[in-house]
mmCIF file as gemmi writes it, N, C-alpha and C atoms, coordinates in Angstrom:
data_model
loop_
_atom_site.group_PDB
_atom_site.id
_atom_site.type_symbol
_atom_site.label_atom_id
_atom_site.label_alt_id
_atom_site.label_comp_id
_atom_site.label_asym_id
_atom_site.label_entity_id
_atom_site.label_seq_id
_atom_site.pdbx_PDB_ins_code
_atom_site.Cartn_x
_atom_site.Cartn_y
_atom_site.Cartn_z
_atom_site.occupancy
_atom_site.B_iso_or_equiv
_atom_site.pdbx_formal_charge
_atom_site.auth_seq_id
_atom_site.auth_asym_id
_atom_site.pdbx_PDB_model_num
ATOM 1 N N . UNK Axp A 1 ? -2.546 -19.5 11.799 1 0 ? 1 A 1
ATOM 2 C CA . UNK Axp A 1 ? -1.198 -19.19 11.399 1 0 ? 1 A 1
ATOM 3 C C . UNK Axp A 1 ? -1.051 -19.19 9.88 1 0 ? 1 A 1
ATOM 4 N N . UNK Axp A 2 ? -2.074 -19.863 9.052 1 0 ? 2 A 1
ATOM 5 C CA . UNK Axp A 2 ? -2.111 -20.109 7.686 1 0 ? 2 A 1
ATOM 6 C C . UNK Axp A 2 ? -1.845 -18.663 7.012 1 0 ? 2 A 1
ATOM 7 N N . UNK Axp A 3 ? -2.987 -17.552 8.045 1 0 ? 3 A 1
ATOM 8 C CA . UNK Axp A 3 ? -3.421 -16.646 6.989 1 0 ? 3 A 1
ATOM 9 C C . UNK Axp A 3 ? -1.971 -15.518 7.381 1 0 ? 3 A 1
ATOM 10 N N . UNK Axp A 4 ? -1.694 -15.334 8.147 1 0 ? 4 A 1
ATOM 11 C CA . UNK Axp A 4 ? -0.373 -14.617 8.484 1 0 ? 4 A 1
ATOM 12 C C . UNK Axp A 4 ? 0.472 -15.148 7.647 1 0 ? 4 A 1
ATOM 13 N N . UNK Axp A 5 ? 0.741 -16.651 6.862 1 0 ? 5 A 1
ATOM 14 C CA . UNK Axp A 5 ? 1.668 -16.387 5.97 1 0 ? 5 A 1
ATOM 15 C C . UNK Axp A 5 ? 1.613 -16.516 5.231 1 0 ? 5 A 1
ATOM 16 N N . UNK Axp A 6 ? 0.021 -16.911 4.681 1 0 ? 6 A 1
ATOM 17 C CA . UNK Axp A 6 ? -0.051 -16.283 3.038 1 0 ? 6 A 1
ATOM 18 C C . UNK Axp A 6 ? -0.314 -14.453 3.43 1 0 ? 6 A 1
ATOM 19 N N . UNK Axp A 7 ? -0.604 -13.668 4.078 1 0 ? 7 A 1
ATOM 20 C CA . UNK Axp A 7 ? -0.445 -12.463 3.894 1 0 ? 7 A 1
ATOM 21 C C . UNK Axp A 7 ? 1.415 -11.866 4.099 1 0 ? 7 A 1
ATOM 22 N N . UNK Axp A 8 ? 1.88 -12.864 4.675 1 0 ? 8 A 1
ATOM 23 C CA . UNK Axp A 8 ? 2.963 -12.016 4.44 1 0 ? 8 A 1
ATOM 24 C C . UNK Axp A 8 ? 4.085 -12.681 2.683 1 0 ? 8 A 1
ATOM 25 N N . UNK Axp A 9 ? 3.752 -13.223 2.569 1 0 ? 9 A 1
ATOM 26 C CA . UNK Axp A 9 ? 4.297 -14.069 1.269 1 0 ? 9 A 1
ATOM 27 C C . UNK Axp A 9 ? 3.497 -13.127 0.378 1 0 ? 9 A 1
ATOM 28 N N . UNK Axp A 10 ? 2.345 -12.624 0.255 1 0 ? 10 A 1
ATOM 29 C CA . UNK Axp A 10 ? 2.3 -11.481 -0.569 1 0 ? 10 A 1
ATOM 30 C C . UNK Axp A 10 ? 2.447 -10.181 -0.461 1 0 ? 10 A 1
ATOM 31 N N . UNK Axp A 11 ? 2.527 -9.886 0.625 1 0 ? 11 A 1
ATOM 32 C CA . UNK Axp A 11 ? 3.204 -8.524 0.915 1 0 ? 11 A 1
ATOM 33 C C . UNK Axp A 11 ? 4.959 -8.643 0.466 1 0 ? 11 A 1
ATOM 34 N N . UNK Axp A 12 ? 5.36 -9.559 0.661 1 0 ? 12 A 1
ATOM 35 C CA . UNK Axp A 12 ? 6.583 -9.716 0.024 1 0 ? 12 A 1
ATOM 36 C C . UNK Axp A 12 ? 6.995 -9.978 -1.137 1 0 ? 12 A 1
ATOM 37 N N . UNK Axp A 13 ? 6.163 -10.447 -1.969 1 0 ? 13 A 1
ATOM 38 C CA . UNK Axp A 13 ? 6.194 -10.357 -3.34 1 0 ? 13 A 1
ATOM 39 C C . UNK Axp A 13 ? 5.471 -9.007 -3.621 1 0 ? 13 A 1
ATOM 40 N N . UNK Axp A 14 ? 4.082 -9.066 -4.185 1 0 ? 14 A 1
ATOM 41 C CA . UNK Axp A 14 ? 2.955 -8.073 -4.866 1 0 ? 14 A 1
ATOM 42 C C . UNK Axp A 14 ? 3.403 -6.758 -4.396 1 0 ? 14 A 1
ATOM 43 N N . UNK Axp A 15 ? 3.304 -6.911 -3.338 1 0 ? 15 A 1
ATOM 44 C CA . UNK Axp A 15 ? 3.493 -5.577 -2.054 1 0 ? 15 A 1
ATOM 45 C C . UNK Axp A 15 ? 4.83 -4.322 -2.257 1 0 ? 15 A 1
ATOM 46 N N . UNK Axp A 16 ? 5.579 -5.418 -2.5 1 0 ? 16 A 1
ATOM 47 C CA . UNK Axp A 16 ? 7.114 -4.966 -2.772 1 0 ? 16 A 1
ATOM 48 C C . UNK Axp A 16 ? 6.809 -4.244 -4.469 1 0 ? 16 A 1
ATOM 49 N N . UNK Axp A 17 ? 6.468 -5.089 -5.322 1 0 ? 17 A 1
ATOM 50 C CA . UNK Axp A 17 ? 6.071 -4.975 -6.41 1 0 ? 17 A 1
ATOM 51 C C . UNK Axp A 17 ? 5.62 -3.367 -6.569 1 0 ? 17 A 1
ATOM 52 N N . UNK Axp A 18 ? 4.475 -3.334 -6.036 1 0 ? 18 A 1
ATOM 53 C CA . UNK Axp A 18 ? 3.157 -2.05 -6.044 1 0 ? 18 A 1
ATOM 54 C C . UNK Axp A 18 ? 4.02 -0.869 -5.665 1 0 ? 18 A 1
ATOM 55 N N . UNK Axp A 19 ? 4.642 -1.247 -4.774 1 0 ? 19 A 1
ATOM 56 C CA . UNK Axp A 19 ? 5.37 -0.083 -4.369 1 0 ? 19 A 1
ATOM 57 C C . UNK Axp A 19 ? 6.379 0.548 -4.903 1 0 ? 19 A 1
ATOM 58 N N . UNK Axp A 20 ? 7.242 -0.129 -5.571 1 0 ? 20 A 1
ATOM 59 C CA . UNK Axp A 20 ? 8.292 0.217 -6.7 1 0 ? 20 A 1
ATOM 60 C C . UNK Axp A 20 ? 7.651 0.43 -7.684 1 0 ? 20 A 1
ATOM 61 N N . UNK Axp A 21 ? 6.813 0.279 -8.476 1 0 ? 21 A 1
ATOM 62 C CA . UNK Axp A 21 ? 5.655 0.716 -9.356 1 0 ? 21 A 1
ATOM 63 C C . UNK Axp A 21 ? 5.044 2.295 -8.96 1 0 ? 21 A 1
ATOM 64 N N . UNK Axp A 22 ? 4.489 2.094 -7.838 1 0 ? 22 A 1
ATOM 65 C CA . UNK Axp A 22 ? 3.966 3.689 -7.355 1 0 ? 22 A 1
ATOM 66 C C . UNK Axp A 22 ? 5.162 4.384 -7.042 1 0 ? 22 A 1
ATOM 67 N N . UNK Axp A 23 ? 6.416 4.128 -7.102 1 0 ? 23 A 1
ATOM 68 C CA . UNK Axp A 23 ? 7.281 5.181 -6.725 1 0 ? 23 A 1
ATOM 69 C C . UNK Axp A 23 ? 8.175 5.647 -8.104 1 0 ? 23 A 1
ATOM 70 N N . UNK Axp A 24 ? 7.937 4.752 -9.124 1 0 ? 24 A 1
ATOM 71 C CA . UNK Axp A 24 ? 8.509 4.54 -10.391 1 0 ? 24 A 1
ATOM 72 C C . UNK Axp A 24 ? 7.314 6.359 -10.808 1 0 ? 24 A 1
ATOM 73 N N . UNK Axp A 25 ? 6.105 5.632 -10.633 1 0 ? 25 A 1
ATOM 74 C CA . UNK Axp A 25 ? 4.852 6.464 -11.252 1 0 ? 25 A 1
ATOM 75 C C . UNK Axp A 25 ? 5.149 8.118 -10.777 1 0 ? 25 A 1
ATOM 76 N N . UNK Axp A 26 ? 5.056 8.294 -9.395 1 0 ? 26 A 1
ATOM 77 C CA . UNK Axp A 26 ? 5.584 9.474 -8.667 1 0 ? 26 A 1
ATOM 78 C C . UNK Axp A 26 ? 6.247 10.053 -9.415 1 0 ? 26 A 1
ATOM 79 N N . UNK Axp A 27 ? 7.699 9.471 -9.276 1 0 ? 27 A 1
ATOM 80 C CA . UNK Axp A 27 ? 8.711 10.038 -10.228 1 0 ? 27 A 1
ATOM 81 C C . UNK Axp A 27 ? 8.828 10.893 -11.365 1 0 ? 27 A 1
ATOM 82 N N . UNK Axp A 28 ? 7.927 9.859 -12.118 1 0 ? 28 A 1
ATOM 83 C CA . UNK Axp A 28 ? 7.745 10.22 -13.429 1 0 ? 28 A 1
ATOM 84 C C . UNK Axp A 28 ? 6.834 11.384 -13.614 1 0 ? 28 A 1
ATOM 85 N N . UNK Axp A 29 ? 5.939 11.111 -12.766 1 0 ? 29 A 1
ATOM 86 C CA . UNK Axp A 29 ? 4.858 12.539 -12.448 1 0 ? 29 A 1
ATOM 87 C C . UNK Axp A 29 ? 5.327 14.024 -11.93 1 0 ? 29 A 1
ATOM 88 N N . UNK Axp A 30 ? 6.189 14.105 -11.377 1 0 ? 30 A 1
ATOM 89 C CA . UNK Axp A 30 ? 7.38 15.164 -10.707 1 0 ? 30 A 1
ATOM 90 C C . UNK Axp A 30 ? 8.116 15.561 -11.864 1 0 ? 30 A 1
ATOM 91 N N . UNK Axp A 31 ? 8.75 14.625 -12.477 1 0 ? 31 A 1
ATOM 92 C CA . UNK Axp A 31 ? 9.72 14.874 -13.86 1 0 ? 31 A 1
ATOM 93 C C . UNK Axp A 31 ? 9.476 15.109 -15.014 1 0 ? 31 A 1
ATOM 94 N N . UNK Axp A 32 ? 7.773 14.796 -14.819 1 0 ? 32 A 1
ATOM 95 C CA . UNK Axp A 32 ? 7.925 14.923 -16.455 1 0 ? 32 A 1
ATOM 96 C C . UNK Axp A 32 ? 7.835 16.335 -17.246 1 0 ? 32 A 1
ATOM 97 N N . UNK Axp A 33 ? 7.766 16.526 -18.564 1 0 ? 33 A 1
ATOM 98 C CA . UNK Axp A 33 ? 7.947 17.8 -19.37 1 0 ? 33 A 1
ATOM 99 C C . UNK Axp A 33 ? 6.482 18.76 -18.547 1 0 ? 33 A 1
ATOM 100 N N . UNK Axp A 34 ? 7.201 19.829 -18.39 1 0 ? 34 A 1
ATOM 101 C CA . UNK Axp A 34 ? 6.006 21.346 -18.415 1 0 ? 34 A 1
ATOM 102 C C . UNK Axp A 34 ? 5.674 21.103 -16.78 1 0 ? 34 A 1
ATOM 103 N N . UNK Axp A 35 ? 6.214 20.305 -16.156 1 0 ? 35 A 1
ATOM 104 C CA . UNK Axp A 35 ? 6.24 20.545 -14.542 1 0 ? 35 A 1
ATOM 105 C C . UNK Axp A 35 ? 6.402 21.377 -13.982 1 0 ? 35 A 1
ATOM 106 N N . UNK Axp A 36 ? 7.549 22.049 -14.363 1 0 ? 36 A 1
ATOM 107 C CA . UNK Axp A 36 ? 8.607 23.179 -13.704 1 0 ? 36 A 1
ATOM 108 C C . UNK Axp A 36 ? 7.543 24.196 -13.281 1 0 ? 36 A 1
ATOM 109 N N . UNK Axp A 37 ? 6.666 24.458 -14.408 1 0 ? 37 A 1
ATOM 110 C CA . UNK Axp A 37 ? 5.944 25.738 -14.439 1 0 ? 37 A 1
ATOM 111 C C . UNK Axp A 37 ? 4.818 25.631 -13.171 1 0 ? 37 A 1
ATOM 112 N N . UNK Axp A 38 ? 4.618 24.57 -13.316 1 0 ? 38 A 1
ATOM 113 C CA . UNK Axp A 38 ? 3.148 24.199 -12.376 1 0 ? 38 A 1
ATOM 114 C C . UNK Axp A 38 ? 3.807 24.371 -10.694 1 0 ? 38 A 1
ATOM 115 N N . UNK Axp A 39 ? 4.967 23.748 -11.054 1 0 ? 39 A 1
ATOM 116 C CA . UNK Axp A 39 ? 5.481 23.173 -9.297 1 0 ? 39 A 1
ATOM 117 C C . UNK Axp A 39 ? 6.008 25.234 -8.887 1 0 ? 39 A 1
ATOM 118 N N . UNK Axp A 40 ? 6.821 25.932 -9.777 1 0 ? 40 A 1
ATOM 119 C CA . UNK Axp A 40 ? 6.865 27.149 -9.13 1 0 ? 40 A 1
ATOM 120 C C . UNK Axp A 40 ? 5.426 28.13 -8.998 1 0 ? 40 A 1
ATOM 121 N N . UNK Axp A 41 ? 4.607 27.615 -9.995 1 0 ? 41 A 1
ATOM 122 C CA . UNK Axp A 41 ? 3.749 28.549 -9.6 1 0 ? 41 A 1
ATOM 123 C C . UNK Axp A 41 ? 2.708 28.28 -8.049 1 0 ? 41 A 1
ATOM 124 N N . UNK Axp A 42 ? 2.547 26.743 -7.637 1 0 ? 42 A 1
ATOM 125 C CA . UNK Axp A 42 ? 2.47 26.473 -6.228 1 0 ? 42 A 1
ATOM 126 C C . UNK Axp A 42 ? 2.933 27.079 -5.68 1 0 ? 42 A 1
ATOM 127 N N . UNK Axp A 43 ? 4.125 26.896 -5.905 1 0 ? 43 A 1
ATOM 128 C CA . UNK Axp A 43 ? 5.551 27.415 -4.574 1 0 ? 43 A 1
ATOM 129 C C . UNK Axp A 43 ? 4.966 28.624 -4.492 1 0 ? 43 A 1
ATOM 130 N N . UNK Axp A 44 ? 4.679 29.521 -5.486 1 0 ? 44 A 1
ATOM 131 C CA . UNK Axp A 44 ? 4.133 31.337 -4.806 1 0 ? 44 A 1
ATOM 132 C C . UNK Axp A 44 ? 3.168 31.141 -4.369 1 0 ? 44 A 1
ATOM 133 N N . UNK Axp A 45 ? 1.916 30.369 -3.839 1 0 ? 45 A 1
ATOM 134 C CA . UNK Axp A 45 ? 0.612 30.736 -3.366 1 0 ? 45 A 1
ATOM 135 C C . UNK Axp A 45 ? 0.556 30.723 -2.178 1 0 ? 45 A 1
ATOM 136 N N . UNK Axp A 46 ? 1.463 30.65 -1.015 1 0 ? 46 A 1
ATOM 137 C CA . UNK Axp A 46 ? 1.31 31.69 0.034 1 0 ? 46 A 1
ATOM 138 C C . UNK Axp A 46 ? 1.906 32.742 -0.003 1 0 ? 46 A 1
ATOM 139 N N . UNK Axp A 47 ? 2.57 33.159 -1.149 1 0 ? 47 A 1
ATOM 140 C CA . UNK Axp A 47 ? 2.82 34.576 -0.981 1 0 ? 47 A 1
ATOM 141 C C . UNK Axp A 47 ? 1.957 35.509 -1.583 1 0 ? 47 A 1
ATOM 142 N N . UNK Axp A 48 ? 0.994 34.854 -2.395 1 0 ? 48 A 1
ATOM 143 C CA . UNK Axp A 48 ? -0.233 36.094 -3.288 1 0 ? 48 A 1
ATOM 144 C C . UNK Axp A 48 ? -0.764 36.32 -2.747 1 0 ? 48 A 1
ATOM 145 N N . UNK Axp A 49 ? -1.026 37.732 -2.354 1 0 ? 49 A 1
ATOM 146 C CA . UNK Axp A 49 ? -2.201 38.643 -1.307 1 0 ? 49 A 1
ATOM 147 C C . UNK Axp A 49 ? -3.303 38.545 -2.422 1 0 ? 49 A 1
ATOM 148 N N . UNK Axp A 50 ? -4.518 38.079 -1.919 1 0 ? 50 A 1
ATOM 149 C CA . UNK Axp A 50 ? -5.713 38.098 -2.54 1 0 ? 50 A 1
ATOM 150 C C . UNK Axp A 50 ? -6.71 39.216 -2.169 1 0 ? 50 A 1
């Protein structure tokens, strides 16, 4: 029973942590400057006949 609650005592701290961190990071990766260009030019590549 020990290890179930030191794993959940850090999933509830660290865990919580990491994750607001990686979603902070995301974010910022989506938003940042000269995106726009990259994310529409995806958006057309099922429409380019090769």
């Amino acid at each position: 029973m020990e290890t179930y609650t030191a794993m959940r005592h850090f999933a509830d701290s660290w865990g919580l942590l990491f994750m607001v961190l990686f979603f902070t990071g995301v974010v910022l990766f989506a938003f940042r400057p000269g995106s726009r260009k990259q994310a529409e030019e995806a958006a057309r590549i099922p429409l380019k006949d090769d």
